[in-house]
LUMVOKOL-770864 format. One record per residue (C-alpha): x, y, z; residue number from 1; residue in three letters. Coordinates in pm, whole numbers. Example, Ala and Ser with C-alpha at 12.3 -4.5 7.8 and 13.67 -1.06 7.14 Angstrom:
REM LUMVOKOL-770864
{c1: 1230	c2: -450	c3: 780	k: 1	r: ALA}
{c1: 1367	c2: -106	c3: 714	k: 2	r: SER}
REM end
This chain:
REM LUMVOKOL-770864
{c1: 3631	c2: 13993	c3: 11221	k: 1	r: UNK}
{c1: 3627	c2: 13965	c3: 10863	k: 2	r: UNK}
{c1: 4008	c2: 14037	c3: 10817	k: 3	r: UNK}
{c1: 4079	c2: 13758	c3: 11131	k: 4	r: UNK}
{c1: 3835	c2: 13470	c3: 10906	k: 5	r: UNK}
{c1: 4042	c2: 13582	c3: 10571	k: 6	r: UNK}
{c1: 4385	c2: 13511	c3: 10811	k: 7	r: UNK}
{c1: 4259	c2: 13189	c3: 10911	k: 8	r: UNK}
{c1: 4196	c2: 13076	c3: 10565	k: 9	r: UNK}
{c1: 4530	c2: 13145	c3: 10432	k: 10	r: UNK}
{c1: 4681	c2: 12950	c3: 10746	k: 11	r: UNK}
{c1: 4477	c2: 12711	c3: 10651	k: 12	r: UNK}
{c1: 4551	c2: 12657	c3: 10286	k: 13	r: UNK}
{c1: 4898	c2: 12724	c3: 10355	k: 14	r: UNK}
{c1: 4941	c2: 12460	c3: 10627	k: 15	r: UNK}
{c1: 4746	c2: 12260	c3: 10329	k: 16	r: UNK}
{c1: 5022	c2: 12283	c3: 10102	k: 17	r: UNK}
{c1: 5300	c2: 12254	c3: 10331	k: 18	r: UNK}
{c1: 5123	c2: 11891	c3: 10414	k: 19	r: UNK}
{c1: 5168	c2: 11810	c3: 10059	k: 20	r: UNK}
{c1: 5517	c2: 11934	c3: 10052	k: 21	r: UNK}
{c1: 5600	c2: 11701	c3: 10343	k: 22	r: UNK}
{c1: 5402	c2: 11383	c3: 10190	k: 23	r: UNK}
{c1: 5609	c2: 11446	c3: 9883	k: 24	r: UNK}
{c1: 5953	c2: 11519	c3: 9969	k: 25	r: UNK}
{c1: 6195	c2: 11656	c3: 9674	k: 26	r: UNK}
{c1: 6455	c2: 11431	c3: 9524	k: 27	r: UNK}
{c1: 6771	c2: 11382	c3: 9815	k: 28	r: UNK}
{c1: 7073	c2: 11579	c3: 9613	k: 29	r: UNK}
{c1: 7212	c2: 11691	c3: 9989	k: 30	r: UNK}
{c1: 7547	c2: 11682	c3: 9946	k: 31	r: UNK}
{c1: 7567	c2: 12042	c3: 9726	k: 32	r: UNK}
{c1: 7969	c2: 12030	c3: 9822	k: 33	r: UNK}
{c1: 8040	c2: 11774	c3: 9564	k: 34	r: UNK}
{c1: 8235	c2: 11804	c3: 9176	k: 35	r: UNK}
{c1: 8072	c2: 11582	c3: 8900	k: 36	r: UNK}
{c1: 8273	c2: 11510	c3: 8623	k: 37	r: UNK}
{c1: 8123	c2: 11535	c3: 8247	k: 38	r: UNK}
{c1: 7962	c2: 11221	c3: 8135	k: 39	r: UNK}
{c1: 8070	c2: 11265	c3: 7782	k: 40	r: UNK}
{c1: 8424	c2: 11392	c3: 7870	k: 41	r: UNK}
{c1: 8764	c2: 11244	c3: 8023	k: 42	r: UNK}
{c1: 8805	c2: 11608	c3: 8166	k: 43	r: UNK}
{c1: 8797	c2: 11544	c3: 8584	k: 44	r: UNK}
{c1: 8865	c2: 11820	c3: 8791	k: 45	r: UNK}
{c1: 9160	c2: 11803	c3: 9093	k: 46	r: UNK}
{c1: 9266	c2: 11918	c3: 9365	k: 47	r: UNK}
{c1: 9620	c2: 11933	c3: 9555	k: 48	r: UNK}
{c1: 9656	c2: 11771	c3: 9841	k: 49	r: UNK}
{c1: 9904	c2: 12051	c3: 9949	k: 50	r: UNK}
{c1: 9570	c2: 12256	c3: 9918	k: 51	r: UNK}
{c1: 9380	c2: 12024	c3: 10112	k: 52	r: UNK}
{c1: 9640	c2: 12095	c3: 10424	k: 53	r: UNK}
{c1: 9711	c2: 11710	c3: 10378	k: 54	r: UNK}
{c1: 10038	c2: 11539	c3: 10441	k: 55	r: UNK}
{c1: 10232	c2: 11528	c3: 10141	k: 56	r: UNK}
{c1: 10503	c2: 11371	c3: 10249	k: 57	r: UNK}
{c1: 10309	c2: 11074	c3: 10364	k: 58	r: UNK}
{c1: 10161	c2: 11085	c3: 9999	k: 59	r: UNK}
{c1: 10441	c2: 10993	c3: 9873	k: 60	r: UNK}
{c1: 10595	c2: 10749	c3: 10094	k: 61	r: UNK}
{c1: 10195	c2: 10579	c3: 9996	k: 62	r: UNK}
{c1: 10321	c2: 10575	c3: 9645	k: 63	r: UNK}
{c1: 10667	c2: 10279	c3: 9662	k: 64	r: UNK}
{c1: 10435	c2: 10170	c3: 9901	k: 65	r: UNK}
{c1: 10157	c2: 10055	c3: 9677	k: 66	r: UNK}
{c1: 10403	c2: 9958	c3: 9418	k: 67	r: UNK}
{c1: 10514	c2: 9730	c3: 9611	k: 68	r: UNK}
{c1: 10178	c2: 9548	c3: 9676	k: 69	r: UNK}
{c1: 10124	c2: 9476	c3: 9272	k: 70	r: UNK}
{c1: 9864	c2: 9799	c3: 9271	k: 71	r: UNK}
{c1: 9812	c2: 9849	c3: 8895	k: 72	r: UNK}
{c1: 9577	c2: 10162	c3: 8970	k: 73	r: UNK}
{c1: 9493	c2: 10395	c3: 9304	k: 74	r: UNK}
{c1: 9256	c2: 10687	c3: 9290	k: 75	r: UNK}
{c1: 9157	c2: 10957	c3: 9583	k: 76	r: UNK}
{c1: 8873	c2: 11190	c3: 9508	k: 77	r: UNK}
{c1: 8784	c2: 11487	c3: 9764	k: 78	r: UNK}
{c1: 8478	c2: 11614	c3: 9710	k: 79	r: UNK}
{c1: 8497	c2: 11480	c3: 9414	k: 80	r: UNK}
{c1: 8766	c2: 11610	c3: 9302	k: 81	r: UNK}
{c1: 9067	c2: 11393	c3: 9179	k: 82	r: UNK}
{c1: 9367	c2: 11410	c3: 9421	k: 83	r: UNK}
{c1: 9596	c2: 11179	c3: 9320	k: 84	r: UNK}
{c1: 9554	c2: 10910	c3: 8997	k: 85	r: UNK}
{c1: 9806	c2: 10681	c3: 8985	k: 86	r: UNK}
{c1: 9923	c2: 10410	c3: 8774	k: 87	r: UNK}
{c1: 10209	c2: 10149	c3: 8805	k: 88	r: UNK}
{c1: 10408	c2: 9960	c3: 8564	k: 89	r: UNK}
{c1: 10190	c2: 9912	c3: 8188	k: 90	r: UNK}
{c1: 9891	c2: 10013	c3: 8360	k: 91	r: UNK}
{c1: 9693	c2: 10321	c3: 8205	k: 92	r: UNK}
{c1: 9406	c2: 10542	c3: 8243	k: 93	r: UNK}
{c1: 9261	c2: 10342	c3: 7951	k: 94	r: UNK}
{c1: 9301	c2: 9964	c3: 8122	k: 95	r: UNK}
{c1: 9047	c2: 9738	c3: 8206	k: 96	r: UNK}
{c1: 9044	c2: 9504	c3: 8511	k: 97	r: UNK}
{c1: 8809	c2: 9311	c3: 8686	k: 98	r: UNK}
{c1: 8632	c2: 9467	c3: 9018	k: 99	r: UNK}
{c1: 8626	c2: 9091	c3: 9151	k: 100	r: UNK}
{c1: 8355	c2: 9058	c3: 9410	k: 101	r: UNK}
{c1: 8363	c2: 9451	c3: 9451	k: 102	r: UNK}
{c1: 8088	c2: 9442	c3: 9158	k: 103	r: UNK}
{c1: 7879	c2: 9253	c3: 9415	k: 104	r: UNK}
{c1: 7792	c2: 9587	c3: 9567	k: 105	r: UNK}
{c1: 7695	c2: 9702	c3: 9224	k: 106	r: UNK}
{c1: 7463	c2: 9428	c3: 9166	k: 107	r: UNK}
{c1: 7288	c2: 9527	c3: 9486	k: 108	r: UNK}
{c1: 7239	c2: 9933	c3: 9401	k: 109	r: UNK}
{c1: 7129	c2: 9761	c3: 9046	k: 110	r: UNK}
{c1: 6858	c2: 9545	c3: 9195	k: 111	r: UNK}
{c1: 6736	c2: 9836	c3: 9445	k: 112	r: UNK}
{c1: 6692	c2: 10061	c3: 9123	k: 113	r: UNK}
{c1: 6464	c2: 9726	c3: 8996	k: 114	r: UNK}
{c1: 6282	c2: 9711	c3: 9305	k: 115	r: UNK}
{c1: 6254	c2: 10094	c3: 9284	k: 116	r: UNK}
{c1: 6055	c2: 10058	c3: 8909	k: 117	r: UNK}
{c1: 5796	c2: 9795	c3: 9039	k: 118	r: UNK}
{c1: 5959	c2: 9480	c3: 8860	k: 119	r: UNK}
{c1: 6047	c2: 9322	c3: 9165	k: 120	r: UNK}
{c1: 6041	c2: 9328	c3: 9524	k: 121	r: UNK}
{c1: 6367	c2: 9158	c3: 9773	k: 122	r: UNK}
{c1: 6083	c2: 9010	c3: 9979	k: 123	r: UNK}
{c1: 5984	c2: 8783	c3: 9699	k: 124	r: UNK}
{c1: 6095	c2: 8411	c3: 9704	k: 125	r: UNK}
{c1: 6394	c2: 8374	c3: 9412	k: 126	r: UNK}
{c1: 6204	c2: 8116	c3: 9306	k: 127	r: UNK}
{c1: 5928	c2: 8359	c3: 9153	k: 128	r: UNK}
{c1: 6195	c2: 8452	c3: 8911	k: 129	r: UNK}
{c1: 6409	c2: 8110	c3: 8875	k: 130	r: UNK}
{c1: 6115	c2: 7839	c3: 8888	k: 131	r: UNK}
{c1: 6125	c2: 7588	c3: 9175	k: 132	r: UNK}
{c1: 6375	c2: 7337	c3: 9164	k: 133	r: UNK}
{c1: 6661	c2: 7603	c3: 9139	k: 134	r: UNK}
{c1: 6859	c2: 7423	c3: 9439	k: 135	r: UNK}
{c1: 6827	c2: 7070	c3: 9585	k: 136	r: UNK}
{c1: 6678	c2: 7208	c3: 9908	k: 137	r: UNK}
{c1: 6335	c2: 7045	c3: 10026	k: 138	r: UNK}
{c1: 6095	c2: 7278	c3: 9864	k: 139	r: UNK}
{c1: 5982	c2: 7386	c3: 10191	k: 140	r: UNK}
{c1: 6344	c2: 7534	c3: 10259	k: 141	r: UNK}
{c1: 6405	c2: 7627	c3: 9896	k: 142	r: UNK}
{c1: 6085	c2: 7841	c3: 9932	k: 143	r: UNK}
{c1: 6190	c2: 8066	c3: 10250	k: 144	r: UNK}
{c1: 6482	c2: 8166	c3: 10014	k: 145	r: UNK}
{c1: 6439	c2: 8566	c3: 9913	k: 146	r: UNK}
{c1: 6589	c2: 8791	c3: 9703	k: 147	r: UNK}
{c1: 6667	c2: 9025	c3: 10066	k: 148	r: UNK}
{c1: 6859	c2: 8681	c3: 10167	k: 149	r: UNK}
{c1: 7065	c2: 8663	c3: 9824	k: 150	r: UNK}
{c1: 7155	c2: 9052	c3: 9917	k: 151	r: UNK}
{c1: 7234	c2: 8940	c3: 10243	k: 152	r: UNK}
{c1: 7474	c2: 8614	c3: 10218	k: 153	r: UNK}
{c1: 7184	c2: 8480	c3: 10453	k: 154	r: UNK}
{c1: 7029	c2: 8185	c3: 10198	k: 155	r: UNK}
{c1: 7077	c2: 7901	c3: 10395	k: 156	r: UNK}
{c1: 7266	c2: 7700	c3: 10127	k: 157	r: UNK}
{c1: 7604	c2: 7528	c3: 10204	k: 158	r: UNK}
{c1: 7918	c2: 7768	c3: 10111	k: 159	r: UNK}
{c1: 8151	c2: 7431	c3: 10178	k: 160	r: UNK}
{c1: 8075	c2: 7261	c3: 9861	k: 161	r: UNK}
{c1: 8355	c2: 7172	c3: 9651	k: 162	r: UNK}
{c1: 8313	c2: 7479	c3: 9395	k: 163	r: UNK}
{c1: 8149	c2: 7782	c3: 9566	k: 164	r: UNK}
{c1: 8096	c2: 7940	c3: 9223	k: 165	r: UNK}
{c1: 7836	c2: 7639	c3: 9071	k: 166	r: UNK}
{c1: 7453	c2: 7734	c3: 9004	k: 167	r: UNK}
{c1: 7333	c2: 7407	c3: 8914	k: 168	r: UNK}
{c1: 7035	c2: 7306	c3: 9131	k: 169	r: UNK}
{c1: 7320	c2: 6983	c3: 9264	k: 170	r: UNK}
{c1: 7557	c2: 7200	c3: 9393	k: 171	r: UNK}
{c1: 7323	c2: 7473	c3: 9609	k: 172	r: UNK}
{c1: 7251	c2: 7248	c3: 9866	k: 173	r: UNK}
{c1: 7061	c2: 7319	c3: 10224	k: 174	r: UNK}
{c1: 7268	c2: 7388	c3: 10488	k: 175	r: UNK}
{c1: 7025	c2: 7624	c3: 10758	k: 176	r: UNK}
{c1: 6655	c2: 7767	c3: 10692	k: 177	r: UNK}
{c1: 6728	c2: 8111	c3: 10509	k: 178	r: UNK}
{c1: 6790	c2: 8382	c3: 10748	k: 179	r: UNK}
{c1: 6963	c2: 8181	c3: 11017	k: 180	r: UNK}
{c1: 7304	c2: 8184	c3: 10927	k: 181	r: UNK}
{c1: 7550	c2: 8438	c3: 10732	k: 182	r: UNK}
{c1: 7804	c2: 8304	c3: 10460	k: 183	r: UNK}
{c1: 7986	c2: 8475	c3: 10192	k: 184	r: UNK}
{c1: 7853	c2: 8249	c3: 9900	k: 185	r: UNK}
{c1: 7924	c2: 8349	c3: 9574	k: 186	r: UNK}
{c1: 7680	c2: 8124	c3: 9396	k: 187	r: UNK}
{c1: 7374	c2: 8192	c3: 9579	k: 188	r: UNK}
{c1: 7479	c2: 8589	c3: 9526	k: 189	r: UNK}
{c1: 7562	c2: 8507	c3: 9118	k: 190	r: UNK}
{c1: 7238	c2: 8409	c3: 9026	k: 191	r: UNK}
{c1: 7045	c2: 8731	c3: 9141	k: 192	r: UNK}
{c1: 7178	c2: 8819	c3: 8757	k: 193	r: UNK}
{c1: 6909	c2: 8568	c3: 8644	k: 194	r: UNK}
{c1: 6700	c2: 8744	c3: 8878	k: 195	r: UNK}
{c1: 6739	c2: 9116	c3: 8748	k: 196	r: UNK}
{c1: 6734	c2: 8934	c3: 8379	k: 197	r: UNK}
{c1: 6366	c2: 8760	c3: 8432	k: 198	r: UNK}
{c1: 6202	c2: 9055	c3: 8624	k: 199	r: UNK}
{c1: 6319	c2: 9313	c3: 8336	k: 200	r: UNK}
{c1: 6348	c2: 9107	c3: 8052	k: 201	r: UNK}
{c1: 6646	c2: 9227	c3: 7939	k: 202	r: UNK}
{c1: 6967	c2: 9132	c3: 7955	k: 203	r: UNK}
{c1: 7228	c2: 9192	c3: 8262	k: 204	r: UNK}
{c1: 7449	c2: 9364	c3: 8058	k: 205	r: UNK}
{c1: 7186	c2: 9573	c3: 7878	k: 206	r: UNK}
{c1: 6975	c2: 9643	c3: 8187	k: 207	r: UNK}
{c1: 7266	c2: 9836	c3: 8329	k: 208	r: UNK}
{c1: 7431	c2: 9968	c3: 8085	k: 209	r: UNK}
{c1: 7077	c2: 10151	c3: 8039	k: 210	r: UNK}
{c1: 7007	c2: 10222	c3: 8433	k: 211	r: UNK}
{c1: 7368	c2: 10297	c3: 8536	k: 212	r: UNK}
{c1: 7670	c2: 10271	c3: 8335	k: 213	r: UNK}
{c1: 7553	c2: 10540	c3: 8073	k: 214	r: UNK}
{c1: 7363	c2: 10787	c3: 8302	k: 215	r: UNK}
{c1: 7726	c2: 10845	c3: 8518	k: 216	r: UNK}
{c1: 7949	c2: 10837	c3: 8266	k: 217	r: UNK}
{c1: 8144	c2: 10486	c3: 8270	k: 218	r: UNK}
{c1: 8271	c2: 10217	c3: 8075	k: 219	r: UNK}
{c1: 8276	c2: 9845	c3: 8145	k: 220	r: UNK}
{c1: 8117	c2: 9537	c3: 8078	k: 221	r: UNK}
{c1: 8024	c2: 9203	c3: 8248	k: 222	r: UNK}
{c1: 8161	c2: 8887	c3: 8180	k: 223	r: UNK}
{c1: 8019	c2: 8501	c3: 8244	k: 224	r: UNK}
{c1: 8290	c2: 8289	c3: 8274	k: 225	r: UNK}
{c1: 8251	c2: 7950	c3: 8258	k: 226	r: UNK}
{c1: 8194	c2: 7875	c3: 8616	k: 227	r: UNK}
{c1: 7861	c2: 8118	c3: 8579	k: 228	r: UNK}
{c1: 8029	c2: 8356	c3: 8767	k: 229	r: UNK}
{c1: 7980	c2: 8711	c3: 8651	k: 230	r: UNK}
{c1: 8240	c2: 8969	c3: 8687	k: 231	r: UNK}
{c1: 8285	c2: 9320	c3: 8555	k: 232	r: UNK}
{c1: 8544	c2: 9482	c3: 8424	k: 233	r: UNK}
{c1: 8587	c2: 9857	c3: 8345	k: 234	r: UNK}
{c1: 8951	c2: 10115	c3: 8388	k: 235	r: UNK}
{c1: 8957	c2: 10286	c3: 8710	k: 236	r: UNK}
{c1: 8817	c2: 10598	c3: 8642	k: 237	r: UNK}
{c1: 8459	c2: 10397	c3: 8601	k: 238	r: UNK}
{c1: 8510	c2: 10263	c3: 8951	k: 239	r: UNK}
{c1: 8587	c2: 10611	c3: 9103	k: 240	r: UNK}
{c1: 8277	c2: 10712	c3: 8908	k: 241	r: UNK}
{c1: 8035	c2: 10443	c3: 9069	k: 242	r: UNK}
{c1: 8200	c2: 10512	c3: 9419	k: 243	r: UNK}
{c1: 8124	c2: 10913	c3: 9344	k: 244	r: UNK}
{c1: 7745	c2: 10781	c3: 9312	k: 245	r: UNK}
{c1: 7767	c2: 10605	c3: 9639	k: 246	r: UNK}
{c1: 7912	c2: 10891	c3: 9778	k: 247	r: UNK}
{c1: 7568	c2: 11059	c3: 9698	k: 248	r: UNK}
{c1: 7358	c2: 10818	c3: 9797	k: 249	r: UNK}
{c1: 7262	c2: 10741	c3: 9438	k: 250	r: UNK}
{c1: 7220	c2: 11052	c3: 9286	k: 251	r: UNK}
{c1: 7471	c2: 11167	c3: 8977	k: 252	r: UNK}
{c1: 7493	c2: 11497	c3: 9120	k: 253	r: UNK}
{c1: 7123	c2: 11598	c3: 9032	k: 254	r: UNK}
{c1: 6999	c2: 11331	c3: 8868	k: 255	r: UNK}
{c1: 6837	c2: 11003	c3: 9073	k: 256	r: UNK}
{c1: 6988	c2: 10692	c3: 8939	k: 257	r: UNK}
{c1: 6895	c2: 10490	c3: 9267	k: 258	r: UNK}
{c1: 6583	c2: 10707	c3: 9409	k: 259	r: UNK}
{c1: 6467	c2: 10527	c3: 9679	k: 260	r: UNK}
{c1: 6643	c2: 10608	c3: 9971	k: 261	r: UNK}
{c1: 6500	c2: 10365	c3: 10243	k: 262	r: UNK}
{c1: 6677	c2: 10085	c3: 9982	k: 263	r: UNK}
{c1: 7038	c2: 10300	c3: 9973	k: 264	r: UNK}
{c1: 7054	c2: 10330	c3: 10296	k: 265	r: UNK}
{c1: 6954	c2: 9947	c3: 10390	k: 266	r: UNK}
{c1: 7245	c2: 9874	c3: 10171	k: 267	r: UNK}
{c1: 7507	c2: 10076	c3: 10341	k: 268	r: UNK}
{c1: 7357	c2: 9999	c3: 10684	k: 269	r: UNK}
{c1: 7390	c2: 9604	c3: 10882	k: 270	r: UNK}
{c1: 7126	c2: 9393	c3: 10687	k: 271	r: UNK}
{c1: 7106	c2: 9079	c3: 10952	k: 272	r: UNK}
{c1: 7192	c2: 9070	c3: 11314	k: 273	r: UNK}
{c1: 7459	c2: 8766	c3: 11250	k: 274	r: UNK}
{c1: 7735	c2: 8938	c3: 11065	k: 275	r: UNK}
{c1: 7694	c2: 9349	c3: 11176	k: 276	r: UNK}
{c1: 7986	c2: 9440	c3: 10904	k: 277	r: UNK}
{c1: 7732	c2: 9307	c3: 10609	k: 278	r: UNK}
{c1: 7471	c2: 9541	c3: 10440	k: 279	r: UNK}
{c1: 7374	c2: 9428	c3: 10083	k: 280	r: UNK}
{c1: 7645	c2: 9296	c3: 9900	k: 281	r: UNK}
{c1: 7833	c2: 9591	c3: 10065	k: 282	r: UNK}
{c1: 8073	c2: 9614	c3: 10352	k: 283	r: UNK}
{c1: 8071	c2: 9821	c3: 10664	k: 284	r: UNK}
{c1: 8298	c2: 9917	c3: 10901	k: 285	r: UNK}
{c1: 8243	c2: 10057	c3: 11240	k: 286	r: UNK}
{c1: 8070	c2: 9775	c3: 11384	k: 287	r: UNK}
{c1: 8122	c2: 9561	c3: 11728	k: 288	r: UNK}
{c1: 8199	c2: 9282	c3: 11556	k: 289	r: UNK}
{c1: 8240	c2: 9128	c3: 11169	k: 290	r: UNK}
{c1: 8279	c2: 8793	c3: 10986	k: 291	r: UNK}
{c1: 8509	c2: 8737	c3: 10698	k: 292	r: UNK}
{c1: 8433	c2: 8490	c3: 10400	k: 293	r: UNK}
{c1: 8462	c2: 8098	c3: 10417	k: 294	r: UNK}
{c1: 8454	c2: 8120	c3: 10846	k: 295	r: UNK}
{c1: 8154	c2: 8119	c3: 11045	k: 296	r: UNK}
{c1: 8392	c2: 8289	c3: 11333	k: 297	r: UNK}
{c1: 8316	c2: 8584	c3: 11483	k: 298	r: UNK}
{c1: 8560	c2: 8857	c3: 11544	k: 299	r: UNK}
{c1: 8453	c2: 9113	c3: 11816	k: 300	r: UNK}
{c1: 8580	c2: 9409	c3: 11675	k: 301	r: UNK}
{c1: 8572	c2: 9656	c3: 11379	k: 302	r: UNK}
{c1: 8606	c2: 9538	c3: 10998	k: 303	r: UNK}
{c1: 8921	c2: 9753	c3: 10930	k: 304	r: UNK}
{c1: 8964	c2: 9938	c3: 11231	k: 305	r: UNK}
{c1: 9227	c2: 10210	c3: 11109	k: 306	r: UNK}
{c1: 8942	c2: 10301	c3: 10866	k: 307	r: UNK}
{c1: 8667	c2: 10592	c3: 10969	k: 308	r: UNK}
{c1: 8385	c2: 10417	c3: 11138	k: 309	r: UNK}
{c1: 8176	c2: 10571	c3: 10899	k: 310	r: UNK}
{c1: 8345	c2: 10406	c3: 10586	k: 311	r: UNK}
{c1: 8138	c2: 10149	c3: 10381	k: 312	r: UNK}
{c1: 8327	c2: 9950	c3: 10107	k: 313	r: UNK}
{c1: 8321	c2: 9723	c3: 9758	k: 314	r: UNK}
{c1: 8566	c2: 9479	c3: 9815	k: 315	r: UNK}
{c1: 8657	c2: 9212	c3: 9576	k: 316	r: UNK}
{c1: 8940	c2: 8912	c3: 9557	k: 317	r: UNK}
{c1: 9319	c2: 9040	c3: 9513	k: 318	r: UNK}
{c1: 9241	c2: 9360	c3: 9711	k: 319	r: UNK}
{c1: 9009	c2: 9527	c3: 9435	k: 320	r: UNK}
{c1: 8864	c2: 9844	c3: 9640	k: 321	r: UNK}
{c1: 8609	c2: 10066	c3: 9662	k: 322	r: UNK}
{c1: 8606	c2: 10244	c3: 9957	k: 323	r: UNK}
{c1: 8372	c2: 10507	c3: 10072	k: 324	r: UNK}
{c1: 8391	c2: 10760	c3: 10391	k: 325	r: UNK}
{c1: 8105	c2: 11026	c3: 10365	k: 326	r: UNK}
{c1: 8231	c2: 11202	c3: 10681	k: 327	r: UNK}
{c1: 8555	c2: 11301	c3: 10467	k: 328	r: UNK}
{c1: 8362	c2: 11324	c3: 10120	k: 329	r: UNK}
{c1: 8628	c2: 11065	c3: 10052	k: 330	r: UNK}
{c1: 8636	c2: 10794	c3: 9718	k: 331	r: UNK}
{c1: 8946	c2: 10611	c3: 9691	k: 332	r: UNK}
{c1: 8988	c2: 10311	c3: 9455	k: 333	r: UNK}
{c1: 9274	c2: 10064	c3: 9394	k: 334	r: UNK}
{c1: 9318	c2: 9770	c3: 9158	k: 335	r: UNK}
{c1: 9557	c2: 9497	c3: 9116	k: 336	r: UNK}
{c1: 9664	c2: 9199	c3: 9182	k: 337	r: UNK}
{c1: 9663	c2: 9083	c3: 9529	k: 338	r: UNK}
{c1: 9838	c2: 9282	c3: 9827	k: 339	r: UNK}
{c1: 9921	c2: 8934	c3: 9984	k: 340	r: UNK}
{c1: 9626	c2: 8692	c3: 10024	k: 341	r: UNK}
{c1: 9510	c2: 8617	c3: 9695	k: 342	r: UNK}
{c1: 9171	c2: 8458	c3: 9791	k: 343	r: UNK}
{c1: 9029	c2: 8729	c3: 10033	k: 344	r: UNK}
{c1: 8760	c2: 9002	c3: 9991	k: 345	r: UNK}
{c1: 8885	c2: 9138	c3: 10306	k: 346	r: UNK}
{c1: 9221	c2: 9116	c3: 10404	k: 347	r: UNK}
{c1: 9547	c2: 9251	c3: 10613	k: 348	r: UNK}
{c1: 9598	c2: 9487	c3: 10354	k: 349	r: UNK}
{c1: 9302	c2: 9698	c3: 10400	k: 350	r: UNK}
{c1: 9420	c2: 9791	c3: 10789	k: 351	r: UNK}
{c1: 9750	c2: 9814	c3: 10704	k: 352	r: UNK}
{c1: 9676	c2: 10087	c3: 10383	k: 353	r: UNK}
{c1: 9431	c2: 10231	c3: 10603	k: 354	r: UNK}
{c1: 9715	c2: 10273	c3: 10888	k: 355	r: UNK}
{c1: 9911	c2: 10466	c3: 10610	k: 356	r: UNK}
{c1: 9633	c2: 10629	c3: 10436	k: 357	r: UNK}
{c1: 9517	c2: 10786	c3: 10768	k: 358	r: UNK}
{c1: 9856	c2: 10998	c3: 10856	k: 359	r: UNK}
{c1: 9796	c2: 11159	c3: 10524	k: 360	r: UNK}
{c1: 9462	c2: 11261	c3: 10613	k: 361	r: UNK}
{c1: 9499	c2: 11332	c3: 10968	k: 362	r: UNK}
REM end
């Protein structure tokens, strides 16, 4: 009897401290497969694609191919690993260029890592962080504005004004109660930078600099210009870098730089039932149906549908690219100027590499 009571206790206090393990789960670092380059270091790893069993043929044909849609840079890491870096015409490992409205999806993994430290929450009106009177909407209607519907492109506030990229209280006007209707508004997404700045009391630039940039390893730098628009710039091995930390859902290898995965995976995962293709400042393919930027039409099919369904994407004006395809353990990047419409986040171009891109893989 006594040995049975002296089993039953250690069950017990076992199952105690399994509980505990459960209620707090160790950091996610799942995908073990994956190379992290140095952060101090421009050594990278590679990888052939002859190696790979990938079609190197088709590789090549990619190359003329890109050159011929004004790519300045194009990078494919497995696992990783770097594939193939190239660069076209004066273009070098060591040039900046702007990411465009790819650093959109940046701005969203920055404010998750805000919300993560307790200095704000995307359920809070903007106007807890910008004062009232930050658009011309009725107060009523400025008020059901949040920082979830800045993430979202679901503010309400017109996208037909005459200059989509003005943050003066004139020119963000009411146009639908938050929530109701999805448009790609660059202004309304812009000023979440004031947001990030008030709630940490730093600057933009310093605050991630400090939470990202430095703790994976890039370069870069955002710019204001003088429509208040803020854009980064950084050469494309910073971009592969930041689409390597999407890859992991956040983590540098080890190390959490966006911890809270409830927030990562909201963002790479349909935010609002009006545009399916949309997480947080992040696109998604694989969906029933998607809008595109400056229409409120809605096509009934996938975003780029020679793409992986799984793929999620930063995509910025003149076919600036992150794309991201954790079924593959796939990061490719390209910069440039644009592939053939100049004023598109989303274009032709994307399902036309991605027609290419997939006979290499396949």
């Amino acid at each position: 009897m006594r040995g049975f009571k002296t089993l039953w206790l250690i069950l017990i206090v076992s199952g105690l401290f399994l509980g505990c393990k459960k209620n707090n789960p160790q950091p996610d670092t799942s995908n073990t497969t994956l190379y992290f380059p140095p952060i101090n270091s421009n050594d990278w790893q590679t990888e052939s694609a002859a190696a790979l069993g990938w079609n190197v043929t088709e590789l090549n044909n990619l190359f003329p191919y890109l050159e011929s849609k004004n790519t300045k840079a194009f990078i494919v890491l497995k696992d990783g690993k770097i594939v193939t870096e190239q660069y076209f015409g004066t273009f070098t490992s060591d040039s900046l260029w702007y990411w465009a409205s790819a650093g959109k999806t940046m701005t969203g993994f920055l404010v998750g890592i805000a919300q993560k430290e307790g200095i704000l929450n995307i359920n809070d009106k903007t106007s807890t962080y910008l004062g009232t009177g930050w658009t011309s909407a009725p107060l009523e209607k400025e008020n059901l504005i949040t920082i979830k519907n800045q993430l979202t492109m679901t503010t309400g506030l017109n996208d037909g004004v005459p200059d989509p990229d003005c943050t003066l209280p004139s020119c963000l006007i009411y146009k639908a109660d938050a929530g109701t209707r999805w448009a790609y508004y660059n202004a309304a997404y812009t000023l979440l930078d004031q947001v990030v700045e008030k709630a940490s009391g730093k600057s933009y630039n310093a605050y991630f600099q400090e939470k990202i940039r430095d703790k994976i390893g890039m370069n870069g730098f955002w710019i204001k210009t003088p429509n208040s628009n803020n854009v980064f710039y950084s050469n494309a091995r910073s971009m592969a870098r930041f689409g390597l930390l999407l890859l992991n859902k956040g983590y540098w290898d080890t190390t959490p730089i966006l911890s809270d995965q409830n927030y990562f995976n909201s963002q790479v995962n349909t935010s609002q039932n009006i545009n399916l293709s949309y997480g947080y400042l992040t696109w998604l393919n694989g969906k029933n149906s998607h809008m595109l930027p400056s229409t409120q039409f809605v096509f009934s099919d996938e975003l780029i549908p020679n793409a992986p369904s799984d793929l999620f994407a930063a995509l910025g004006k003149n076919d600036q690219k992150i794309y991201v395809i954790p079924s593959k353990n796939l990061v490719i990047i390209r910069m440039g100027n644009s592939a053939g419409n100049p004023f598109a986040s989303v274009s032709a171009f994307d399902n036309e590499l991605w027609g290419k891109l997939k006979l290499i893989f396949n």
